[in-house]
Phi, psi and omega in degrees: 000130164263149190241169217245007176312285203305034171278303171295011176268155194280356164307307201282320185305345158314278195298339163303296164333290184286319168306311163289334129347291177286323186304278212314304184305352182094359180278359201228106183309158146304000174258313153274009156279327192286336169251025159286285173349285211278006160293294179294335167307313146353287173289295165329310190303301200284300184294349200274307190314295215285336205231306196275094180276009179304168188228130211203143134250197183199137165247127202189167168238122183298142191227318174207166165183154231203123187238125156203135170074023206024066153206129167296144171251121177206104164285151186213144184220155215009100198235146201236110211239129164248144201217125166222132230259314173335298207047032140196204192065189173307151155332270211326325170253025161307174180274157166260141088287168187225149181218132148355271192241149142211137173248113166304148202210086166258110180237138171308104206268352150299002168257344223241351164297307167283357179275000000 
């Protein structure tokens, strides 16, 4: 199972374009744009695992949050993101940045296992 989140990231909102884009000229079946789509989730997912090893907290004040379907949902307001790109030793010399608004997205990437 691939999860259809990294649709939303500006690659995928790309890669969303241009498929609807080919379909309306006729160049593109509708069986294959559905498995372009579920490739790159598929690879996002594979690729999330395998490359990325930062270590990240966060500090926020919860403003809403929403559980369905076992994915979390978290609207966040003044919010504190530290990064250590390593992903591992200490905190203390992460990078920080801070924000307003941020909206969290969680999915158990073990359910996407069993499929």
């Amino acid at each position: 199972m691939s999860f259809q989140i990294y649709r939303n990231i500006s690659v995928g909102e790309s890669l969303l374009e241009t498929i609807e884009q080919l379909a309306q000229e006729g160049k593109l079946p509708e069986e294959l744009a559905l498995a372009v789509l579920k490739q790159f989730d598929t690879s996002m997912s594979e690729a999330i695992k395998k490359f990325v090893t930062g270590k990240a907290t966060m500090k926020a004040n919860m403003k809403t949050y929403h559980y369905y379907d076992n994915v979390w949902t978290f609207n966040l307001e003044q919010v504190e993101f530290k990064l250590n790109q390593a992903g591992s030793g200490s905190m203390a010399g992460a990078q920080t940045m801070m924000c307003n608004t941020t909206k969290v997205v969680v999915v158990d990437a073990k359910l996407g296992e069993n499929v």
